[in-house]
C-alpha positions as CSV (number, residue, x, y, z in Angstrom):
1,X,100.5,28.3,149.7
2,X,100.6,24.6,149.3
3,X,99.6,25.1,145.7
4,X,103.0,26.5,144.9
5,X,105.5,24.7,143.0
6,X,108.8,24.3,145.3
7,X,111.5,27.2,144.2
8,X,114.9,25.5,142.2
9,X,117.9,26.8,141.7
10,X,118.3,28.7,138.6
11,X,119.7,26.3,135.7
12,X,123.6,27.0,134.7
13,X,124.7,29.1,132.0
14,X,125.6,27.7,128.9
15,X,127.3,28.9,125.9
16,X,130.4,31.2,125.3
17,X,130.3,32.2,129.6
18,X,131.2,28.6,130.0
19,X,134.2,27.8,128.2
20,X,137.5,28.5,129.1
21,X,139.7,31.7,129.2
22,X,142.0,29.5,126.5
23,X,139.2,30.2,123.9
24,X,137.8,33.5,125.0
25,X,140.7,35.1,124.6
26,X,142.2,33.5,121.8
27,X,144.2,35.5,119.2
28,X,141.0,34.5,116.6
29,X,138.2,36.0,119.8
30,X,140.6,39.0,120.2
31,X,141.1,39.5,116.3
32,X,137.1,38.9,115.8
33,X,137.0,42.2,118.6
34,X,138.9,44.3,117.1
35,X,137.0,44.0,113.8
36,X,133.6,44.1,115.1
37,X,135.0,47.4,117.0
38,X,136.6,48.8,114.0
39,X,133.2,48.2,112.0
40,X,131.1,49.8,114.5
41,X,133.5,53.0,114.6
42,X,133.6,53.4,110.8
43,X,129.9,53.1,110.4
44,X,129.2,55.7,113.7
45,X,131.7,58.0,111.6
46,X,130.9,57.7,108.2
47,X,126.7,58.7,109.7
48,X,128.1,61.2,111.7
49,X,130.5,62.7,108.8
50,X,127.4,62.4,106.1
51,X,124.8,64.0,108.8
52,X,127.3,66.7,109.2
53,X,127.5,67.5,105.4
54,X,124.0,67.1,104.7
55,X,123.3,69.8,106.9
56,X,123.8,72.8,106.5
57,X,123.3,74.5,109.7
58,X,125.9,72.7,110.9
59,X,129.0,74.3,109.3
Protein backbone atom coordinates (compact mmCIF):
# COMPACT_ATOMS: atom_id res chain seq x y z
CA UNK A 1 0.00 0.00 0.00
CA UNK A 2 2.78 2.34 0.38
CA UNK A 3 3.93 1.57 -3.02
CA UNK A 4 0.94 3.40 -4.56
CA UNK A 5 1.25 6.64 -6.20
CA UNK A 6 -1.10 9.24 -4.21
CA UNK A 7 -4.60 9.65 -6.16
CA UNK A 8 -4.95 13.54 -8.06
CA UNK A 9 -7.70 15.04 -9.15
CA UNK A 10 -8.58 14.45 -12.61
CA UNK A 11 -6.97 17.24 -15.07
CA UNK A 12 -9.62 19.92 -16.52
CA UNK A 13 -11.20 19.58 -19.79
CA UNK A 14 -9.89 21.44 -22.54
CA UNK A 15 -11.16 22.19 -25.83
CA UNK A 16 -14.62 23.24 -27.26
CA UNK A 17 -16.37 22.26 -23.40
CA UNK A 18 -14.39 25.17 -22.22
CA UNK A 19 -15.14 28.08 -24.11
CA UNK A 20 -17.94 30.22 -23.65
CA UNK A 21 -21.75 29.90 -24.55
CA UNK A 22 -20.82 33.24 -26.90
CA UNK A 23 -18.98 30.82 -29.30
CA UNK A 24 -20.83 27.59 -28.90
CA UNK A 25 -23.73 28.92 -29.88
CA UNK A 26 -22.82 31.30 -32.40
CA UNK A 27 -24.81 31.78 -35.62
CA UNK A 28 -21.47 30.08 -37.59
CA UNK A 29 -21.70 26.79 -34.56
CA UNK A 30 -25.51 26.79 -35.11
CA UNK A 31 -25.22 27.09 -39.02
CA UNK A 32 -22.22 24.42 -38.94
CA UNK A 33 -25.31 22.10 -37.05
CA UNK A 34 -27.66 22.38 -39.16
CA UNK A 35 -25.44 21.27 -42.14
CA UNK A 36 -23.78 18.44 -40.52
CA UNK A 37 -27.56 17.31 -39.59
CA UNK A 38 -28.80 17.96 -43.00
CA UNK A 39 -25.78 15.80 -44.48
CA UNK A 40 -26.33 13.03 -42.23
CA UNK A 41 -30.22 12.91 -43.08
CA UNK A 42 -29.58 13.02 -46.91
CA UNK A 43 -27.05 10.36 -46.83
CA UNK A 44 -29.34 7.91 -44.19
CA UNK A 45 -32.12 8.56 -46.99
CA UNK A 46 -30.52 8.39 -50.18
CA UNK A 47 -29.09 4.39 -48.51
CA UNK A 48 -32.26 3.80 -47.31
CA UNK A 49 -34.14 4.93 -50.70
CA UNK A 50 -31.36 2.95 -52.95
CA UNK A 51 -31.68 -0.32 -50.45
CA UNK A 52 -35.26 -0.06 -50.89
CA UNK A 53 -35.11 -0.12 -54.80
CA UNK A 54 -32.38 -2.58 -55.04
CA UNK A 55 -34.59 -4.99 -53.45
CA UNK A 56 -37.08 -6.40 -54.63
CA UNK A 57 -38.75 -8.02 -51.91
CA UNK A 58 -39.37 -5.04 -50.54
CA UNK A 59 -42.02 -3.51 -52.75
Amino acid sequence: MADEPKVRPARPLVGYRDVGEDVRHSRRALTRAWVILAALMAIYLGWTLVIYFLEPGLR
